[in-house]
TORPA-538885 format. One line per field, with one value per residue: residue in one letter; residue number from 1; x, y, z of N, C-alpha, C in turn. Coordinates in steps of 0.05 Angstrom, whole numbers. Layout:
BEGIN
res (A, ...);
n (NUM, ...);
n.x (X, ...);
n.y (Y, ...);
n.z (Z, ...);
ca.x (X, ...);
ca.y (Y, ...);
ca.z (Z, ...);
c.x (X, ...);
c.y (Y, ...);
c.z (Z, ...);
***
This chain:
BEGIN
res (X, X, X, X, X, X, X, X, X, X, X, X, X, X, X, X, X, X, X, X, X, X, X, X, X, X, X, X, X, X, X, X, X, X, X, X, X, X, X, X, X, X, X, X, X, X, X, X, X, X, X, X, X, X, X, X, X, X, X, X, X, X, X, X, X, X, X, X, X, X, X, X, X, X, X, X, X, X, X, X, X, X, X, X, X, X, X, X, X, X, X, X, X, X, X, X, X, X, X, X, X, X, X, X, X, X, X, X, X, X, X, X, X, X, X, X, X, X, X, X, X, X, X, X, X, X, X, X, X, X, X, X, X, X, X, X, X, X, X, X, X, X, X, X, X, X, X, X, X, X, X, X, X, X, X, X, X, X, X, X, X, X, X, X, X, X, X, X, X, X, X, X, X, X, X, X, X, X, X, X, X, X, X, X, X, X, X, X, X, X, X, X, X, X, X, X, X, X, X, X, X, X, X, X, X, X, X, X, X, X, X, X, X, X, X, X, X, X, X, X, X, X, X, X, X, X, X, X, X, X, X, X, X, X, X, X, X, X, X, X, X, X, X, X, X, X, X, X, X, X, X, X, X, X, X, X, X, X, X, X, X, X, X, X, X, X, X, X, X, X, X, X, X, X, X, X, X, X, X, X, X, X, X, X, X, X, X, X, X, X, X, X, X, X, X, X, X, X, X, X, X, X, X, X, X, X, X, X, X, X, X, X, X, X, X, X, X, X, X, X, X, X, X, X, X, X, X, X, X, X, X, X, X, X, X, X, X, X, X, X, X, X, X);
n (1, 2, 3, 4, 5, 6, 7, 8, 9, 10, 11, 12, 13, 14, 15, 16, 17, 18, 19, 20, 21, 22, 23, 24, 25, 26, 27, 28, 29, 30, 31, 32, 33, 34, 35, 36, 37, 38, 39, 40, 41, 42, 43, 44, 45, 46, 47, 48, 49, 50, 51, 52, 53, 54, 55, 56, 57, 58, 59, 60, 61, 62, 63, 64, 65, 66, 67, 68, 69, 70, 71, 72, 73, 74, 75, 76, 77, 78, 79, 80, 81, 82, 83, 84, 85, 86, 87, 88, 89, 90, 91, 92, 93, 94, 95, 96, 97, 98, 99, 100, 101, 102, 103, 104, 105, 106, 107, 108, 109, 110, 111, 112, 113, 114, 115, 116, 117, 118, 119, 120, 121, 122, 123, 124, 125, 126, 127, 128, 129, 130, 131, 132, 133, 134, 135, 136, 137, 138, 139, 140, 141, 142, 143, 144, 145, 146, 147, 148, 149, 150, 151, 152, 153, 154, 155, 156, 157, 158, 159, 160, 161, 162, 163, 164, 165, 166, 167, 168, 169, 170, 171, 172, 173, 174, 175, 176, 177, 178, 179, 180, 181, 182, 183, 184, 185, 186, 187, 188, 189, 190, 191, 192, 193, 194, 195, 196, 197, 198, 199, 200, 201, 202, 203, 204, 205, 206, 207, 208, 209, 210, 211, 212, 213, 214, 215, 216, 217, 218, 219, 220, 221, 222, 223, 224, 225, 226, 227, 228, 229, 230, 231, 232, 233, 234, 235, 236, 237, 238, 239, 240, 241, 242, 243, 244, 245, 246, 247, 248, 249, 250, 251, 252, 253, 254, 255, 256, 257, 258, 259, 260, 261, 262, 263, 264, 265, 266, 267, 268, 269, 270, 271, 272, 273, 274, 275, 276, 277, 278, 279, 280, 281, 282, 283, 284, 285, 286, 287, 288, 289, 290, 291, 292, 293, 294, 295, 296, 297, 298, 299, 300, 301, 302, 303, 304, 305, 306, 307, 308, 309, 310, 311, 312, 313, 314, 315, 316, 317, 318, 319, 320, 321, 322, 323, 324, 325, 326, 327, 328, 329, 330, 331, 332, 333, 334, 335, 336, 337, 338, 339, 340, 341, 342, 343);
n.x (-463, -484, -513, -587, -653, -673, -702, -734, -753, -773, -812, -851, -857, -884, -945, -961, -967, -1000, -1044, -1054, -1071, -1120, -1144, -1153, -1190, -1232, -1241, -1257, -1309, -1345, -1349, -1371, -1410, -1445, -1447, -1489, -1528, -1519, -1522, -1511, -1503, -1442, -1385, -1314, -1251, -1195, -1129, -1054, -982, -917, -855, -791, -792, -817, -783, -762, -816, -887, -952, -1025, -1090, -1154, -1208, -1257, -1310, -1375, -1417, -1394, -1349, -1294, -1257, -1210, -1166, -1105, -1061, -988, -921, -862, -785, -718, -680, -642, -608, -569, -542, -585, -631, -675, -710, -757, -829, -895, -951, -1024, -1068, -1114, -1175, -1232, -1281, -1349, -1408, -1446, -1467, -1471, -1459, -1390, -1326, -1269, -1216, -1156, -1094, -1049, -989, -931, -862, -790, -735, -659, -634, -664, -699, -776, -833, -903, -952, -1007, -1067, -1134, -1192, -1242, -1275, -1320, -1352, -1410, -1407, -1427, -1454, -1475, -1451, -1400, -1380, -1407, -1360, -1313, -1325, -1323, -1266, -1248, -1258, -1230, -1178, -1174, -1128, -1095, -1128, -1131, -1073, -1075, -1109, -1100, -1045, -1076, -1105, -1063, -1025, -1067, -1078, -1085, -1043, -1045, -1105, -1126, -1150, -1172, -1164, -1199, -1252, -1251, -1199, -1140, -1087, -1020, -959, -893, -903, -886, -885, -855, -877, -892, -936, -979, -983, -994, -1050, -1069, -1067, -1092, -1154, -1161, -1166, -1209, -1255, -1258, -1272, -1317, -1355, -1348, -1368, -1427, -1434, -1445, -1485, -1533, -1525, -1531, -1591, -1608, -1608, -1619, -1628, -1584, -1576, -1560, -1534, -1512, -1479, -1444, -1416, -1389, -1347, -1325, -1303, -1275, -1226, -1209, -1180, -1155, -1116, -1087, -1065, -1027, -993, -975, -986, -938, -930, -959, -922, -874, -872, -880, -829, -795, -799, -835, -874, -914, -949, -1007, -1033, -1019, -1041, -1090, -1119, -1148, -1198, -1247, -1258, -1250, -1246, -1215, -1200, -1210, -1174, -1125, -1130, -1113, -1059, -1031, -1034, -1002, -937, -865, -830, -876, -926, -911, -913, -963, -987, -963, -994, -1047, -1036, -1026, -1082, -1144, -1180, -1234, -1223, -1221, -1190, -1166, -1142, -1100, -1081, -1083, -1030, -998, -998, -970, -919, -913, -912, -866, -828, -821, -814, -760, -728, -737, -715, -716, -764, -797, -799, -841, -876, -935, -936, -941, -912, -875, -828, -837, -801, -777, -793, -747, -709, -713, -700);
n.y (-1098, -1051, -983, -981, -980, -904, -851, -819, -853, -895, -872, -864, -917, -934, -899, -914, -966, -967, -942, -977, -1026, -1006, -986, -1042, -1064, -1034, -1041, -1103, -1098, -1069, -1111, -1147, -1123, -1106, -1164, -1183, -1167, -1186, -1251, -1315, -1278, -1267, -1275, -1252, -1295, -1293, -1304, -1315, -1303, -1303, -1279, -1310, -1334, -1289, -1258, -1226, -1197, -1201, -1221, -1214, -1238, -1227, -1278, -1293, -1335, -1363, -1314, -1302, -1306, -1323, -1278, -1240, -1198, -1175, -1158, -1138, -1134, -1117, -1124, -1107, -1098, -1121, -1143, -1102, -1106, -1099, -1075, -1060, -1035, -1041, -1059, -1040, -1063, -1062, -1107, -1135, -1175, -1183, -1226, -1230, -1281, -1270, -1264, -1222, -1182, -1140, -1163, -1138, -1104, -1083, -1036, -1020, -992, -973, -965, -964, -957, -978, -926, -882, -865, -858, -884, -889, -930, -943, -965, -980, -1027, -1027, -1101, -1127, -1185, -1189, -1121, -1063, -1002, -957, -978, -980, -915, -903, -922, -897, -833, -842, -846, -798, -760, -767, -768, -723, -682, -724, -750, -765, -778, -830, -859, -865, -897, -937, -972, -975, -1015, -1055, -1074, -1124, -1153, -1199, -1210, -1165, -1128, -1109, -1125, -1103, -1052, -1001, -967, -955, -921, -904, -911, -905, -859, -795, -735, -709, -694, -732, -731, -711, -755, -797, -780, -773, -826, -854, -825, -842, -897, -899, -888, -921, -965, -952, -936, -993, -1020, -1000, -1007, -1057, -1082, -1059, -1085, -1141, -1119, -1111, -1162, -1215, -1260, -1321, -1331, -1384, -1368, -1323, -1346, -1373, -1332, -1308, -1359, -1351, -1296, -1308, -1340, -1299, -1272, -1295, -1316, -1257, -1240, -1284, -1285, -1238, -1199, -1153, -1151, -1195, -1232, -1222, -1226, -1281, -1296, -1272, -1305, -1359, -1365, -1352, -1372, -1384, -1340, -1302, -1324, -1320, -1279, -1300, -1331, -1386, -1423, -1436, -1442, -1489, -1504, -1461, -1429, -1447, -1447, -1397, -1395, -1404, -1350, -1317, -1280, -1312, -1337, -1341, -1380, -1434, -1423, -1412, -1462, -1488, -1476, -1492, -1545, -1542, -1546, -1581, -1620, -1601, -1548, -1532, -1485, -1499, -1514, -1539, -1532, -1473, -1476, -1502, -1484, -1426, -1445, -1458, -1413, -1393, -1418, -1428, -1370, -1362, -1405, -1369, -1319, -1266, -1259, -1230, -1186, -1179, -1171, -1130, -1064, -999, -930, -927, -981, -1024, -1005, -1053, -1093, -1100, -1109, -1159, -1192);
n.z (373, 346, 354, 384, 364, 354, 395, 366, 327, 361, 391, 349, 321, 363, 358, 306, 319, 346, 325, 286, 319, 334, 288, 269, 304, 297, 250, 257, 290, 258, 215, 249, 269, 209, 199, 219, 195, 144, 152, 178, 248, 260, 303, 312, 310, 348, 327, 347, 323, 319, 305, 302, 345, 378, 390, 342, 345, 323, 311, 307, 281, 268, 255, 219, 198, 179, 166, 130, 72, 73, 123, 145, 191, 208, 243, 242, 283, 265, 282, 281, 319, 339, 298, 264, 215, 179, 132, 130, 193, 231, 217, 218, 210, 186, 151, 120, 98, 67, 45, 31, 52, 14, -51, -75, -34, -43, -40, -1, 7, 49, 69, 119, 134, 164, 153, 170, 152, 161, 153, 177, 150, 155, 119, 101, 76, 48, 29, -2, -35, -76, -89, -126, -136, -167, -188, -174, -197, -154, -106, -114, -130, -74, -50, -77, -65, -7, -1, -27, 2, 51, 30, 11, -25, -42, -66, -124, -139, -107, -130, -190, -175, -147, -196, -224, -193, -191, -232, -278, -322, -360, -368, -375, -342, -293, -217, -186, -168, -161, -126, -87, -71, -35, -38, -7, 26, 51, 82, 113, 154, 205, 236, 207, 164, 187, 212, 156, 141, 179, 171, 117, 122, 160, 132, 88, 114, 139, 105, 70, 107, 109, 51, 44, 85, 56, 4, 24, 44, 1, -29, -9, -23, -56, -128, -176, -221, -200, -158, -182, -212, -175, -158, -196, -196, -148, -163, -197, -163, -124, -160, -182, -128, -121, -165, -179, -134, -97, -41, -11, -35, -20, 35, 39, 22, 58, 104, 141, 175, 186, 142, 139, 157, 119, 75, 93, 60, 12, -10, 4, -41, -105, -178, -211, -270, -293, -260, -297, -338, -343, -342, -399, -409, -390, -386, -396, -333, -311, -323, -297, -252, -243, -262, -213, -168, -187, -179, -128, -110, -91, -125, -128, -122, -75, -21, 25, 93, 91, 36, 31, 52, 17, -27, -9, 4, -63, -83, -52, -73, -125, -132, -113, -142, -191, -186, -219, -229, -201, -226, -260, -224, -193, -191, -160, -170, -144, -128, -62, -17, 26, -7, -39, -5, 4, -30);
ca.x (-490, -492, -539, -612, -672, -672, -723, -755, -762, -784, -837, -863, -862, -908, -959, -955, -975, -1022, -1061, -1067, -1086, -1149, -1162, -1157, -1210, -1250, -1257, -1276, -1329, -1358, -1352, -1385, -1436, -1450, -1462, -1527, -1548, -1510, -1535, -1519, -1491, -1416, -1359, -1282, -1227, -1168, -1102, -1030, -967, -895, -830, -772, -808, -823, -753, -772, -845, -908, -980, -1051, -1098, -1172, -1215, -1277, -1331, -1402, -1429, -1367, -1330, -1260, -1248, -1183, -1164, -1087, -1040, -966, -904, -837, -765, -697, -661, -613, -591, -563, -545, -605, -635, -703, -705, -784, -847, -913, -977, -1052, -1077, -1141, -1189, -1262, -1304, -1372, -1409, -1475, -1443, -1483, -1436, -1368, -1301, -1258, -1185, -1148, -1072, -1030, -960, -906, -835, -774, -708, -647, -615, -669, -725, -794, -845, -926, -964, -1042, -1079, -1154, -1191, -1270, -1272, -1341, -1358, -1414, -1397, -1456, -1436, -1483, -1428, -1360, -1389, -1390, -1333, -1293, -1325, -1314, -1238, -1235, -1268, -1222, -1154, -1162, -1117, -1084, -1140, -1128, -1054, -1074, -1133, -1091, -1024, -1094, -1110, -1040, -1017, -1075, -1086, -1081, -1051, -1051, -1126, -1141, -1174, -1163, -1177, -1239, -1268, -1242, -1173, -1136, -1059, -1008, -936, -872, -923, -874, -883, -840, -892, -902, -961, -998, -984, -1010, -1071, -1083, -1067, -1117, -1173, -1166, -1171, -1230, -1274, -1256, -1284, -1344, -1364, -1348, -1392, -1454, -1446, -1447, -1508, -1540, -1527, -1545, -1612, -1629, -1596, -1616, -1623, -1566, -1582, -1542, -1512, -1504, -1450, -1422, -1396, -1372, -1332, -1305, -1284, -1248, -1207, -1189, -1176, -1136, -1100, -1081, -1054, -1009, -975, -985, -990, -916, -941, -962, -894, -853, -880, -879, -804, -783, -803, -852, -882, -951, -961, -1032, -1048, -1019, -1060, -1112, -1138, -1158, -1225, -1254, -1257, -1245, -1250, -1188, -1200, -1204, -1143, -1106, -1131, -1092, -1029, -1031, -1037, -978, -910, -849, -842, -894, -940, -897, -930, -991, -989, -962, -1015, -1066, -1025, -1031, -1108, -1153, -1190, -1259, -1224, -1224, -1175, -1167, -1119, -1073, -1075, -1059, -991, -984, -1001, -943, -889, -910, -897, -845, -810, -818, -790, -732, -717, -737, -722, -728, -801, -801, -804, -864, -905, -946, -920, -948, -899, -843, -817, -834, -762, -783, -790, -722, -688, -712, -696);
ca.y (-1100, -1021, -971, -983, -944, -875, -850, -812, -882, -909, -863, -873, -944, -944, -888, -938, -993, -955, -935, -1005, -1033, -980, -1000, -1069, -1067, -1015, -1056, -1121, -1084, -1064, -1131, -1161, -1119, -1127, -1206, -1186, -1166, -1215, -1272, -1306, -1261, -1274, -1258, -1261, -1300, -1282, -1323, -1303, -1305, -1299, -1288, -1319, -1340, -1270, -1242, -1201, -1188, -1226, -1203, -1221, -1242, -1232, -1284, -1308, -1352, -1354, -1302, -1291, -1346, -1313, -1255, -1244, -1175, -1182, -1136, -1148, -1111, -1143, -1108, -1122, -1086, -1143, -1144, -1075, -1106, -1111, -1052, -1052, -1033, -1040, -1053, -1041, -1058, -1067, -1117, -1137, -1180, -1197, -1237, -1239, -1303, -1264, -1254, -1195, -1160, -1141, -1161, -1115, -1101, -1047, -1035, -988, -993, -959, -978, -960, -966, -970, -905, -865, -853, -886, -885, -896, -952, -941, -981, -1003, -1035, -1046, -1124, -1142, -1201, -1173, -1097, -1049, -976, -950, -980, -965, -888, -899, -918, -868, -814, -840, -845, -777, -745, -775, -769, -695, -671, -745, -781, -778, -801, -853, -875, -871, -926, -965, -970, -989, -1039, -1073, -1081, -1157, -1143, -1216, -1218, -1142, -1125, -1099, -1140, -1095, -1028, -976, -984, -922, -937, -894, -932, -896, -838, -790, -701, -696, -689, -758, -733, -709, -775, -810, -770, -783, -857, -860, -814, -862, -929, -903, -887, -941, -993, -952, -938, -1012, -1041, -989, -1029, -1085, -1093, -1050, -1108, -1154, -1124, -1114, -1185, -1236, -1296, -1313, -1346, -1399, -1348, -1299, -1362, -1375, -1305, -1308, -1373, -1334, -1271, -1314, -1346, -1283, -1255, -1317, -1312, -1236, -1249, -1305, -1284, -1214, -1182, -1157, -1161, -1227, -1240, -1209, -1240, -1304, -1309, -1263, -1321, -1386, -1366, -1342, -1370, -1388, -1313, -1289, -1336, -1311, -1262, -1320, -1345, -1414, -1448, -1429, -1453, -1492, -1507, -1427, -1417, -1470, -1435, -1371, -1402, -1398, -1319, -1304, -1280, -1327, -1350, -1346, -1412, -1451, -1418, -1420, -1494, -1507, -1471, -1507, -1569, -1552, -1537, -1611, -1632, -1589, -1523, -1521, -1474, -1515, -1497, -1556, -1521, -1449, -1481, -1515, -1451, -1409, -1461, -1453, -1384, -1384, -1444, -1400, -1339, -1371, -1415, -1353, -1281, -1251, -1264, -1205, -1165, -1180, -1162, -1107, -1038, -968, -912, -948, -1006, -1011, -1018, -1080, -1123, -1094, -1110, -1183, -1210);
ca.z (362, 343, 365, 379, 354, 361, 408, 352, 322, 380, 392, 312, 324, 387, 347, 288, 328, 371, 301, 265, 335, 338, 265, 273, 327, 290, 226, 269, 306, 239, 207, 266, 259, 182, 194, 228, 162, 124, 175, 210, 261, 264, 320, 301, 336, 346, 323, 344, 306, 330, 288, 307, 372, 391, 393, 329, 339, 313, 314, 313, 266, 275, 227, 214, 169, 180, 153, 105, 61, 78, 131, 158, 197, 211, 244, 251, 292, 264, 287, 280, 336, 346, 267, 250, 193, 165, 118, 145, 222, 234, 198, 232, 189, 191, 137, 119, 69, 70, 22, 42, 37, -2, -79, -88, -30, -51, -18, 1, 21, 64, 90, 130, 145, 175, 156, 185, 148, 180, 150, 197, 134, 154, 100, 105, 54, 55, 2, 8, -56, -66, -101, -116, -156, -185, -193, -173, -194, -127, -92, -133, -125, -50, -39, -79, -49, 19, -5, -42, 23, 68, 23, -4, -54, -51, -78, -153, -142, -101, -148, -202, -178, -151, -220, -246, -174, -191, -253, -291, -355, -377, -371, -389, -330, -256, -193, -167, -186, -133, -122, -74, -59, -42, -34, 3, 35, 79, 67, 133, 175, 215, 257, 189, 150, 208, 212, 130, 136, 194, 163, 94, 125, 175, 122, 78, 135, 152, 74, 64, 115, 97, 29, 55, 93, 31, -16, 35, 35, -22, -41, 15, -28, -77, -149, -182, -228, -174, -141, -212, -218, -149, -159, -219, -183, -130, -186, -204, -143, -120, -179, -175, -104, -119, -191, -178, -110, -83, -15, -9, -40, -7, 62, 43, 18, 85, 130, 132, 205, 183, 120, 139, 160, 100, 53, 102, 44, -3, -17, 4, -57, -128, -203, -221, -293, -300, -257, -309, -360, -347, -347, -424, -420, -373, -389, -378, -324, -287, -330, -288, -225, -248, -260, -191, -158, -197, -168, -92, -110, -93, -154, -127, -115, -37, -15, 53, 107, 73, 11, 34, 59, -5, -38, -4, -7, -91, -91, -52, -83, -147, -130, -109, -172, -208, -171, -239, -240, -182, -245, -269, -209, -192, -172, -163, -176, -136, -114, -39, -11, 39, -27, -60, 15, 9, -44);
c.x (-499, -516, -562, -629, -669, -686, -753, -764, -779, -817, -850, -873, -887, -935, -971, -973, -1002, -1046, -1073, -1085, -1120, -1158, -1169, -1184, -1235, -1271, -1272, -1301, -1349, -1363, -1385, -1415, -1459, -1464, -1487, -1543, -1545, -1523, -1517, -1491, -1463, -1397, -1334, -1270, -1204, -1144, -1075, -1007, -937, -876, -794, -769, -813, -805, -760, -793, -852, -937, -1006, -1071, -1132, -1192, -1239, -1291, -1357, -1421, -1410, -1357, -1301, -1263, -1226, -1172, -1133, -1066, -1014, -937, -881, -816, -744, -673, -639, -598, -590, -553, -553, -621, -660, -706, -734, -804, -869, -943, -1011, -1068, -1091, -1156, -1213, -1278, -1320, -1386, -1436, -1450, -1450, -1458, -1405, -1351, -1282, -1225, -1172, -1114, -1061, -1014, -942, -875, -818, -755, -682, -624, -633, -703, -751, -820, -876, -938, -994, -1050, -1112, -1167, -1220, -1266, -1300, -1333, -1382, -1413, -1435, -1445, -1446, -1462, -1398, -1369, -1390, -1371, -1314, -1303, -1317, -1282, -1232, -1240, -1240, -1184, -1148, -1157, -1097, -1100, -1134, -1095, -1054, -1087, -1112, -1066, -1045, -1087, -1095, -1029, -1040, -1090, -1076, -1080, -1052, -1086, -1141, -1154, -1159, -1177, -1198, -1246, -1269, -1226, -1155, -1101, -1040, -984, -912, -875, -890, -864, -875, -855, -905, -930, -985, -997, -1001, -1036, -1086, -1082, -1097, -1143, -1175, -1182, -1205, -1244, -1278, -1275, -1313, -1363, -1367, -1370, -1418, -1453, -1449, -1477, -1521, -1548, -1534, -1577, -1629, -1629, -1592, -1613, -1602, -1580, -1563, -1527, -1502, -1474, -1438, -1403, -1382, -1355, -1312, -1288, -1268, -1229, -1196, -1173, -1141, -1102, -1077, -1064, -1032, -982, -974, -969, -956, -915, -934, -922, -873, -856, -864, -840, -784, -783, -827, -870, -915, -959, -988, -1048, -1039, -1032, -1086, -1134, -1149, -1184, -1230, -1250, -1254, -1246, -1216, -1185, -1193, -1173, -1124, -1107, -1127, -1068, -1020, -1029, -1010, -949, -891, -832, -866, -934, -941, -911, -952, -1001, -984, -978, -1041, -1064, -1029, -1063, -1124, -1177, -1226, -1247, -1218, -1202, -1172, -1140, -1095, -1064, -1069, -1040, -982, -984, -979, -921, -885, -899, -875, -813, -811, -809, -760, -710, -717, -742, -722, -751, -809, -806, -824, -893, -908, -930, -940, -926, -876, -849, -821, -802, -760, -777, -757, -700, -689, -707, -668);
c.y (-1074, -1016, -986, -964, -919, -861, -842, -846, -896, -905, -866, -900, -948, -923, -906, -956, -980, -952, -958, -1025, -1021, -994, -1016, -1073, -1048, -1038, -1090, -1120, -1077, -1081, -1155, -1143, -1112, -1151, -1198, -1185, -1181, -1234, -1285, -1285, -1267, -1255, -1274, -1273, -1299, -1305, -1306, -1318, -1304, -1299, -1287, -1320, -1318, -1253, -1219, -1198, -1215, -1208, -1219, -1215, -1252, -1236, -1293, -1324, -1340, -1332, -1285, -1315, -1341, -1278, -1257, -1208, -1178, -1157, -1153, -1118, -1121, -1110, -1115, -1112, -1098, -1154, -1119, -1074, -1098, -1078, -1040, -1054, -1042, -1041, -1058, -1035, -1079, -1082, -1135, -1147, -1183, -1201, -1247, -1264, -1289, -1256, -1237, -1170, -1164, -1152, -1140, -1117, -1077, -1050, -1020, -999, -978, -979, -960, -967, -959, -944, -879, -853, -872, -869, -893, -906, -950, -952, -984, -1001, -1042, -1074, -1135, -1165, -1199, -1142, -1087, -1018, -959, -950, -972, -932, -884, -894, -903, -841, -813, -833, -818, -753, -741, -772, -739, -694, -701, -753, -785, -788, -824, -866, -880, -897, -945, -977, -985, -1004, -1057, -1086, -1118, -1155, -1177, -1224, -1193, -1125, -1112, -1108, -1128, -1067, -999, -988, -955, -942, -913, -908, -909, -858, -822, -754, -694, -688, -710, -757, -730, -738, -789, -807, -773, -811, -864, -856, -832, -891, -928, -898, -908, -963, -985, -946, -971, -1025, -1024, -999, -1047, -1100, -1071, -1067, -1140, -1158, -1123, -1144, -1207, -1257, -1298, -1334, -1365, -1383, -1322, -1310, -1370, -1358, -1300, -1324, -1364, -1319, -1280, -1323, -1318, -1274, -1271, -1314, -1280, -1227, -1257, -1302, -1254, -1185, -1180, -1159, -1181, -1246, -1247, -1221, -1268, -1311, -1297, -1288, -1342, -1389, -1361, -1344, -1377, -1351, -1301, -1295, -1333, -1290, -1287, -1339, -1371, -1442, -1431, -1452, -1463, -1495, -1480, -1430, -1426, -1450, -1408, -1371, -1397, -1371, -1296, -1305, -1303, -1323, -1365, -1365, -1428, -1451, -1424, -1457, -1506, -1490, -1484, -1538, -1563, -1550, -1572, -1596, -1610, -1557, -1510, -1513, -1476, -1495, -1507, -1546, -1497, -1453, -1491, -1488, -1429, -1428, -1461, -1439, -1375, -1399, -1441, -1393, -1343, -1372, -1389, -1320, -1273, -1244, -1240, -1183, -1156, -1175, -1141, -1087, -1013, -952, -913, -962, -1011, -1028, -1048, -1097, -1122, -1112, -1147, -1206, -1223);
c.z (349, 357, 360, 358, 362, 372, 393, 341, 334, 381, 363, 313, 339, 364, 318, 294, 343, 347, 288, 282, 330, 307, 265, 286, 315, 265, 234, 276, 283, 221, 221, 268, 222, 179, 200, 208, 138, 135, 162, 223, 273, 289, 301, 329, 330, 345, 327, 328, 327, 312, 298, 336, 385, 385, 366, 316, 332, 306, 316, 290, 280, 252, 236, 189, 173, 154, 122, 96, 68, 102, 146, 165, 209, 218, 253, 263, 286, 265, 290, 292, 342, 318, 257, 223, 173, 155, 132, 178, 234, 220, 221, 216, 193, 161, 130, 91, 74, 51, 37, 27, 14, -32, -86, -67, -26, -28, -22, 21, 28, 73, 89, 138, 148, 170, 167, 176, 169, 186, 162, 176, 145, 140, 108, 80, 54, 26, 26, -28, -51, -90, -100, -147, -178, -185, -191, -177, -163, -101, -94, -121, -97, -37, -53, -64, -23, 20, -10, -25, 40, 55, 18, -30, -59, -64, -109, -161, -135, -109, -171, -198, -158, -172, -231, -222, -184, -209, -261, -314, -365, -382, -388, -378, -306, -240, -185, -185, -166, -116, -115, -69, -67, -16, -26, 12, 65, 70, 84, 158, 187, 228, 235, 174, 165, 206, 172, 128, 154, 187, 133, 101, 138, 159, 99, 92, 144, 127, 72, 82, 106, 72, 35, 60, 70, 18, 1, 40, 14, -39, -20, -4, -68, -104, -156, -203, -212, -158, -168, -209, -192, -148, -180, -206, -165, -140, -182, -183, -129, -147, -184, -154, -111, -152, -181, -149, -101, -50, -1, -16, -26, 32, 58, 39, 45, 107, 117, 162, 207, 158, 123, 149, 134, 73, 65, 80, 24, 4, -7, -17, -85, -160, -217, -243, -301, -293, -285, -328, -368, -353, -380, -433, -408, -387, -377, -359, -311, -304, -314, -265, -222, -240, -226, -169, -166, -178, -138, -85, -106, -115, -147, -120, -98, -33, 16, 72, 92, 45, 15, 35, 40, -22, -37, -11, -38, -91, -80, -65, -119, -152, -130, -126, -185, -201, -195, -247, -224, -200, -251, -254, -210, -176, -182, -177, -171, -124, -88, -31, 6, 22, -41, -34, 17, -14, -46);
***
């Protein structure tokens, strides 16, 4: 079976895990208190996962509604000590969506990860992203400062492959409006990476909910174009995700064990005529995708539980037919090696 981990490993791994835990629980805690001001006053519950019935890892997924149309707070520990094979030895990541149900406040996305290849390099992933539907600059200006506080002398690399991971060139546009990401993070110093992954994300979550309840009060009651432009931005968002995101991707074609936590970042319900009517603007292949996401979508939109699972089996029933289309997604500055190891 070859060697195990390496103790240094070992210990990385538990630190890792010990960090996304503490976030995890940080950004719930701050969610849950948010709803009070969103109303009504929401708790999360917790859903577990397992992959390949435990034997290599699983994790926990802490979600709610109520006072949100989508939140999903998701950490996972996956490890492959019993396939030395296998390129990637460990991945340990903290990943996170929330679309509030008010359309005035933004949603927002966050994640940290620790990989672990198996030639002894392990790498740190920190992304978070503000996504409102309607854009308030009061807020965009928050949250980069909280980022550019909290990153240093990283923040204008990691603002900048925001910028370009998450951009939408067939539309012209970029998924939100403060967008931080920095992809294969590792200056030899595991205890300092740590300490910048940690100091990013925690101000990310505590910036993000002070907008939150903000636009909550100043925006208790929503208009009918206030939920227009919100059914818009989940289109996009949805859309962005699913043609787009290497992430999301790259999960779903690894395994089929948590496709409902990993379609956990996706919106309630969405505009399918729109979606359709992107397909016309996309490079080939990915029309084809389009269309059969449109197709697992029911005729009003609802992004049900039955339709997340139809949703992944698209994209991964996709990729498959067409690993070339892996081209066409989004990337920062590199490739993260996870998606290169799975295809």
């Amino acid at each position: 079976m070859g060697e195990g981990p390496s103790e240094i490993e070992l210990r990385r791994r538990a630190a890792a895990a010990a960090l996304v835990a503490e976030l995890q629980a940080r950004h719930v805690a701050r969610l849950e208190a948010a709803s009070v001001v969103l109303g009504p006053a929401t708790r999360f519950e917790a859903v577990s996962w397992a992959r390949d019935g435990g034997r290599h890892g699983g994790g926990v997924r802490w979600q709610a509604r109520g006072a949100f149309d989508q939140a999903s707070v998701n950490v996972s520990t996956i490890h492959y000590d019993d396939l030395p094979g296998k390129a990637l030895s460990s991945a340990t990541a903290l990943s996170a969506i929330v679309h509030p149900g008010n359309p005035r406040a933004p949603s927002m996305h966050l994640h940290v990860s620790y990989t672990a290849m198996r030639s002894g390099r392990g790498t740190w992933r920190v992304m978070a992203d503000l996504n409102p539907s309607i854009p308030d600059p009061t807020d965009t200006d928050a949250f980069r400062a909280a980022l550019r506080g909290a990153a240093g002398r990283w923040f204008d690399e990691g603002a900048a492959q925001g910028d370009r991971y998450f951009a939408i060139p067939a539309l012209g546009r970029t998924r939100g409006v403060a967008h931080f990401y920095l992809e294969a993070l590792d200056t030899g110093d595991f205890d300092a990476d740590l300490a910048l992954a940690r100091g990013i994300e925690e101000a990310a979550i505590d910036a993000y909910g002070s907008i939150v309840e903000r636009a909550a009060r100043a925006h208790p009651e929503a208009t009918d174009a206030d939920r227009a432009a919100q059914r818009a931005y989940h289109t996009l968002y949805l859309f962005q995700v699913l043609t787009l995101d290497r992430g999301t991707t790259s999960g779903l074609l690894v395994h089929d064990e948590n496709d409902a936590g990993i379609m956990g970042s996706l919106p309630s319900r969405v505009d399918r005529d729109l979606l359709a009517s992107w397909g016309r603007l996309v490079p080939d292949p990915q029309g084809a995708l389009v269309a059969a996401l449109v197709a697992a979508l029911p005729s009003d939109g609802a992004v049900t539980y039955d339709a997340r699972l139809a949703l992944a089996r698209a994209v991964r029933a996709h990729y498959r037919t067409h690993p070339e289309a892996l081209e066409l997604q989004a990337r920062g500055d590199v490739v993260p090696p996870t998606v290169d190891n799975h295809r």
